[in-house]
N, C-alpha and C positions, 0 to 999 in steps of 0.2 A: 893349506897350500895344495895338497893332496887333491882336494875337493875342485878348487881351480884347473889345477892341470888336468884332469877328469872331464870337468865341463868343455874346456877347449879342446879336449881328444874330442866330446861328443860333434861339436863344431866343426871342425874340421872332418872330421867323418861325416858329416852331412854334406857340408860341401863336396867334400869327395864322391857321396855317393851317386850326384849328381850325373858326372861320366860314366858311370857304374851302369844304370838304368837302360837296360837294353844296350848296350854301346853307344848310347845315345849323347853327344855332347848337347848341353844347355841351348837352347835358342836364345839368340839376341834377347828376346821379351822377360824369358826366365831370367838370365845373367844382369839384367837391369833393374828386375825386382827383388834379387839374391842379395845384388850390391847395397841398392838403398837399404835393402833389411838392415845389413850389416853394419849400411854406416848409423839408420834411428836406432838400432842398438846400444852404439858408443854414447851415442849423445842423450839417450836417455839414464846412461848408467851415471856420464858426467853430469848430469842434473841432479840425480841422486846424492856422490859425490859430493859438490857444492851446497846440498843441505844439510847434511850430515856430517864433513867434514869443519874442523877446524885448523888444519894444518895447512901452512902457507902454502909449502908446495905441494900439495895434494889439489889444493884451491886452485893453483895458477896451472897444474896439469888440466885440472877437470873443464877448466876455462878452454885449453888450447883442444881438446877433446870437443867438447860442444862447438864451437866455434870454425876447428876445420870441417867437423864431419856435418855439420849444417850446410856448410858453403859448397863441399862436393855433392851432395845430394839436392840442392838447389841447382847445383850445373846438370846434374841428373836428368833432374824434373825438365830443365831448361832441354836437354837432347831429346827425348822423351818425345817431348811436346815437336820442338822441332824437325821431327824427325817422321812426327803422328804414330808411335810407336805405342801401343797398350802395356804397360809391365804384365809380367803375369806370375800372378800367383801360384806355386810349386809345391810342393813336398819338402825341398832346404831350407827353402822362405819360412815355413810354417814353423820345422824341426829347430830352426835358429830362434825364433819368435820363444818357440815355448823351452828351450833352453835357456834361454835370457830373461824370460820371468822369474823360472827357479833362481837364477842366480841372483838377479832384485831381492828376493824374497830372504836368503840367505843373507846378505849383507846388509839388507835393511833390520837384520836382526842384531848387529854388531853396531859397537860407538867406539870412538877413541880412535886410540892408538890400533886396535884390531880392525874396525872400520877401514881404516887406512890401508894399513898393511894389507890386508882381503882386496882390497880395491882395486891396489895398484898389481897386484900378483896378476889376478883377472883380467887386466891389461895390457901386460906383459903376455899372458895365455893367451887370449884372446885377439889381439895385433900376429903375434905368430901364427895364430890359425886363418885366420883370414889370408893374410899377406900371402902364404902358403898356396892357399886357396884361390886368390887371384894369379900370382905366379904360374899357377899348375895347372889349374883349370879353367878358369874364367876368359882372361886374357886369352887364351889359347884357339880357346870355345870363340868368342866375338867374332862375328864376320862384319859388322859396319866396323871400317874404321873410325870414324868418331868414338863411336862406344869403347872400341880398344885402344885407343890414346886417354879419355877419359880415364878408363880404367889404369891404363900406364902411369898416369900422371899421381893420382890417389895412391899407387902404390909405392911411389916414390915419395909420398907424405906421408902413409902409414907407415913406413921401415924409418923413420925419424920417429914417430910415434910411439912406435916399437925399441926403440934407441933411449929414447926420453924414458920410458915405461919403467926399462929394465934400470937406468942410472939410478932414479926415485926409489926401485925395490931395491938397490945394494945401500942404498941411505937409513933405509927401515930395519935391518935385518940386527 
């Protein structure tokens, strides 16, 4: 659990660092390609999840994980485009990326009942640190509004998410 909430300090301290960076808040392009990071993250971890897992409701979280975070990052893509908007690749983008391998790589090592457990903790950390993260700096950061209702909208999905996460780890404990 340790190792979780560790990772998602790292997480969060990325996103954080982002305002940090000369006083500089994010540009719209960073904050769109920060986002998507964060949501292929989720939904590649729910992929994971759904192979590895055996647990019903581990199954039907990893489901609702792949499935929302797909569909906002398709609305994403969809602004993006609309918008003729290039994402652009950052320093948080990257830091999140290769934080999120290690943590693959750690739970790909677990089965069972550990598997689980590990998973959903990480998701719980993980929805906290983001949500955080769009609260405090992202949203904030956004000058299109589109991008900042977008982004309002997701974080009003991820704190259900976040809600879901934590019900699933007081079941596990």
């Amino acid at each position: 659990m340790l190792k979780q909430i560790f990772g998602a300090a790292l997480i969060a301290a990325s996103l954080g660092t982002v305002s940090i960076a000369a006083d500089a808040k994010p540009t719209d392009p960073q904050i769109a390609h920060i986002a998507y990071t964060a949501g292929q993250i989720d939904v590649t971890a729910a992929e994971q999840a759904l192979k590895k897992s055996k647990n019903a409701e581990v199954i039907e979280f990893a489901k609702t994980m792949e499935r929302d975070h797909k569909a906002v990052n398709d609305q994403a893509l969809a602004l993006v485009k609309k918008l003729k908007v290039t994402p652009e690749d950052n320093a948080v983008s990257q830091s999140l990326s290769t934080q999120a391998s290690k943590e693959l790589t750690t739970l790909g090592a677990l089965d069972g009942a550990a598997f689980d457990k590990a998973y959903v903790e990480n998701e719980v950390a993980y929805h906290k640190s983001v949500n955080d993260a769009l609260a405090n700096v992202l949203i904030p950061s956004a000058q299109n509004k589109e991008l900042k209702s977008l982004l309002e909208t997701g974080l009003t999905l991820f704190k259900q998410h976040q809600m879901h996460a934590e019900h699933l780890a007081s079941m596990m404990k």
